[in-house]
N, C-alpha and C positions, 0 to 999 in steps of 0.2 A: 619502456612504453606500456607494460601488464596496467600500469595504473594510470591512465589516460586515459580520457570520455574527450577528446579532440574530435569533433568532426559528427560524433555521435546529438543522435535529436530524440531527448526524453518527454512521456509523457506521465505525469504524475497527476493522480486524481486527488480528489479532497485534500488540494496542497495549500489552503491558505491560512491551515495551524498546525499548531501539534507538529504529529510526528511525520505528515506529508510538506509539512512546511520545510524543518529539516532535509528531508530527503531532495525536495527539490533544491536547495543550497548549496547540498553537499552532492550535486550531483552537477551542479552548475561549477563550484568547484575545481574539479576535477574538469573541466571544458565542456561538457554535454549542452546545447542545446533546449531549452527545457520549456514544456509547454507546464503554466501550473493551473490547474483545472480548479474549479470553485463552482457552487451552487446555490447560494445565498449569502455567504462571506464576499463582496467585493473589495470592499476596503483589506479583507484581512489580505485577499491575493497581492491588492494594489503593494501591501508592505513587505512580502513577501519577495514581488517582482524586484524592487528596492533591495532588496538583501540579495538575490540575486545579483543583480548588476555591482554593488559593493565587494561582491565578492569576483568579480573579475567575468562574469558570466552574460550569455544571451539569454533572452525568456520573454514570454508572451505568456497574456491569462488568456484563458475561454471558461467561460459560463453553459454549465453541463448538466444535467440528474442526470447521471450513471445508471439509472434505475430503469430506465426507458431505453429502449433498444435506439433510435431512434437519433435521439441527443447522443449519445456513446460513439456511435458510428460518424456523425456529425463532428464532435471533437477529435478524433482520430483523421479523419478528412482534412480537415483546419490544420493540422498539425502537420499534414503532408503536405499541404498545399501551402505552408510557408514555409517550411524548412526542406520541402524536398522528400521525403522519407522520415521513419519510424525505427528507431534500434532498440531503444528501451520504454516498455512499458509498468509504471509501474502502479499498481492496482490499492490504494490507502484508503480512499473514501470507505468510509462505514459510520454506520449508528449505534448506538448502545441503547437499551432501556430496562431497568431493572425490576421487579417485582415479580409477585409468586405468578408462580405457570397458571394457575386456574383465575388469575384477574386477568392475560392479557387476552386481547381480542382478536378477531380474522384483521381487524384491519394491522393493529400491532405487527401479525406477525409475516401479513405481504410487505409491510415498510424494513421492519429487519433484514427480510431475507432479500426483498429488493434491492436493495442497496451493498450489502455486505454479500452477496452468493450471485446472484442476477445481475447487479455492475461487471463482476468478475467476468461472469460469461460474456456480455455485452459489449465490453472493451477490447476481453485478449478476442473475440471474434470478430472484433471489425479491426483489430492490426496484424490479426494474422493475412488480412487478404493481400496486406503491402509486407508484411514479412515474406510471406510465403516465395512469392517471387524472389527476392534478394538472398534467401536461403539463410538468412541470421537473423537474431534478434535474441533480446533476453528480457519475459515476461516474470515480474517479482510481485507477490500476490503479500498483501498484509493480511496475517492471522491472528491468532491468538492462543497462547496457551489452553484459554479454556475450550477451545476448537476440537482439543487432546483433551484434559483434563473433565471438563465438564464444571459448569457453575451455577448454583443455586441463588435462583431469583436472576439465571440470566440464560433459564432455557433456551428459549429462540436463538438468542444471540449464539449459544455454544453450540448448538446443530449448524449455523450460518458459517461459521467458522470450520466448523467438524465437517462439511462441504467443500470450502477451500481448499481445506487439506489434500479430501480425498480427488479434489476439480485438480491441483497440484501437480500430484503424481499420475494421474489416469494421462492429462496432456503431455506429459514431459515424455511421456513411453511416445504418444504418437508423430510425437516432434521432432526428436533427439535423430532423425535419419536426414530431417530437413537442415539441418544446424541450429535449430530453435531451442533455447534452454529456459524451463520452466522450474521456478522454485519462489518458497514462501518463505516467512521472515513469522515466526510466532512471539512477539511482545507478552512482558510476566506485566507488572505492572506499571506503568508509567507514569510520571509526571507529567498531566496533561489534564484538560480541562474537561477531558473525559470523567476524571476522577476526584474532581474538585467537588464532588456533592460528599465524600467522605470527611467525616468530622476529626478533629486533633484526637481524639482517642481510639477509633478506626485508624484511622494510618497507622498511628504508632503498634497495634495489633498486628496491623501487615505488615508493617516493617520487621514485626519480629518474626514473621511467618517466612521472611525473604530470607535465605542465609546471607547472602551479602548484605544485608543488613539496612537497604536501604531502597527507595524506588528507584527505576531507573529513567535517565535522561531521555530526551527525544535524538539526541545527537546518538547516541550509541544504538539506535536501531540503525539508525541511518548510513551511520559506517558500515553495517554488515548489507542493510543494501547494498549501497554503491560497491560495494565487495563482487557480489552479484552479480553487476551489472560489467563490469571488469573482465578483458582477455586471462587476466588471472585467475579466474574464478570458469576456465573455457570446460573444463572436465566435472562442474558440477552440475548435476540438473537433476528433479524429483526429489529434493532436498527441502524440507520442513524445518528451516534450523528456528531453537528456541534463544530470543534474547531475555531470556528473564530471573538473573541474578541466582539461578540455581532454585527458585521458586520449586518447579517441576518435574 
């Protein structure tokens, strides 16, 4: 039963692509419950929810900015108020924007941090208020290698990250007495429409920069999610793991 989400009610942010699309699938999968949150994608949820259900699962979209305390709190309420309760939260929605540190602007860099560092806060603090009473729950934070590493022409974004990390581990210390487990999921590169502005001879440069030799899938973060999120997974918590082919 360690590998069983039966009974459990996920909620997944920025889950109508990519690697939130995944997670919410494969967390449906597994029996969970799954709210998949969206913010301008409808259609991409509406295909999503469909993948869901295909895949033997319950799920409901809501329409959320992460970025706004407000709406966060709102979709975490929605979630409880249809399924009863909160077990797994898991934190994907983010932005990416690339260019040199001295062209982006104030607004740039409240939209990065909004959404990628300020969602974060916004979400695990409006389920911790329904955690906290039930004494469990397991919050899974999407990161990113360059969160650790640091990436050129994508300042903002890797302090955004490099927050996560450290929002991570500071909560899992204050949690870990309630039965609350906190931990992140660092992605190298992915296959994703994130990364779709790099050209056939960029990729292939990264590719050879990966030792595994290749990008990686949205599916295999999402295994270690739902890892995660798992009674098998009860004795991890403040754990930063890297999915990134040895990148890092």
């Amino acid at each position: 039963m360690d590998m069983d989400l039966r009974g459990k009610v996920a909620v997944v942010t920025g889950a109508s692509k990519g690697i939130g699309a995944s997670i919410a699938i494969e967390l449906a999968r597994l029996g969970a419950n799954v709210v998949i949150n969206y913010n301008s994608d409808k259609e991409g949820a509406a295909d999503v929810l469909s993948a869901v259900r295909d895949a033997g699962g319950i799920g409901s979209v809501a329409c959320a900015d992460v970025s706004k305390y407000g709406d966060a709190a709102g979709l975490i309420a929605s979630a409880v108020e249809t399924y009863g309760r909160i077990d797994i939260l898991v934190n994907n929605a983010g932005v990416s924007k690339t260019g040199l540190f001295i062209d982006m602007t104030e607004e740039d860099f409240d939209d990065l941090m909004g959404v990628n560092l300020k969602g974060v806060y916004n979400c695990s603090h409006s389920a911790l208020k329904y955690m906290l009473p039930q004494k469990s729950g397991s919050i899974v934070n999407i990161s990113s290698i360059w969160g650790e590493a640091g990436a050129s022409c994508e300042v903002i974004y890797s302090a955004a990250k490099g927050g996560v990390n450290s929002f991570t581990k500071a909560l899992s210390k204050e949690l870990a007495p309630n039965g609350i487990r906190v931990n992140a999921v660092s992605p190298g590169v992915i296959d994703t429409r994130m990364n779709s502005f790099l050209s056939e001879d960029e990729r292939e440069v990264l590719e050879c920069e990966i030792p595994m030799g290749y990008f990686g899938k949205c599916i295999q973060v999402a295994k270690v999610v739902a890892f995660l999120c798992l009674d098998a997974s009860s004795y991890v918590t403040g754990q930063v793991i890297k999915v990134d082919g040895g990148f890092v």
